[in-house]
N, C-alpha and C positions, 0 to 999 in steps of 0.2 A: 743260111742258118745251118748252124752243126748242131748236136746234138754232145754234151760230156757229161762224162761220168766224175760227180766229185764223193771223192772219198774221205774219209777221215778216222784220226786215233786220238781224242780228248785226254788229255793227261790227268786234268781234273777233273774227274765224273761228278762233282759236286756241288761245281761252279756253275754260275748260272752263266747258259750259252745259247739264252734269247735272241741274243743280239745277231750271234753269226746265222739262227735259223731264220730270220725273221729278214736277214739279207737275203738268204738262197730263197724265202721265197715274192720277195720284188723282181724275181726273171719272169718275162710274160708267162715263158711254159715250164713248170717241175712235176718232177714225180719223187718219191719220196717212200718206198713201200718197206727198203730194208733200214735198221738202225743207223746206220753211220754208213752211207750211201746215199746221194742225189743224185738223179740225171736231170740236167736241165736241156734245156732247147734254145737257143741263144746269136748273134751274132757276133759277139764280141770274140775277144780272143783267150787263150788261156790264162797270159801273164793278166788283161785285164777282167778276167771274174777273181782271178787269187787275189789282187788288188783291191777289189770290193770285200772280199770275206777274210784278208791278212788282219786288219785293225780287230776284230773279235776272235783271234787268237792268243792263247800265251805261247809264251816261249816252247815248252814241252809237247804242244799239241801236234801233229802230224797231219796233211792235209796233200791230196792228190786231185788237180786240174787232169782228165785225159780226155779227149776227143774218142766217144765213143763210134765201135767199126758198125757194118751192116748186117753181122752175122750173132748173134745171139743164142744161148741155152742155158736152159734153171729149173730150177722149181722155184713157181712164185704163182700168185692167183692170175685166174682168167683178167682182173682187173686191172694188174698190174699189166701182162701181156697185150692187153690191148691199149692202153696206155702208149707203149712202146711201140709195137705196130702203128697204129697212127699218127706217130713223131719222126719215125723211123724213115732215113734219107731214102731212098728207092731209085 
């Protein structure tokens, strides 16, 4: 199991984008703290999580698969950090 970071830039802020959330979150494990940021927890591979969330994109939307490292730093809640901590590859 890896852990990635999916990112994204909606081109339509207006459009309804249930579909692509409601994908990200059928993965066993997600976190979800910042706007337009997932990390999920996953076996699969890059090409196939973009594969599952490509059909609920348009054309203009921008979207990043990355295999999150082991080193981390932010500001975010205690909540969000232990989240991460306990997903977190060791």
């Amino acid at each position: 199991m890896a852990l990635y970071t999916i990112s994204y830039d909606l081109g339509k802020p207006n459009r309804d984008y249930g579909g692509l959330f409601d994908e990200l979150k059928k993965f066993d494990n997600w976190w979800h703290y910042l706007e337009s940021t997932w990390i999920i927890k996953t076996s699969k591979e890059p090409n196939e999580i973009f594969d599952k969330l490509k059909p609920h994109l348009d054309n203009d939307d921008n979207l990043l698969v990355i295999e999150a490292g082991k080193k981390s730093q932010g500001r975010l809640s205690q909540k969000a950090w232990d989240w991460i901590k306990k997903n977190s590859l060791k």
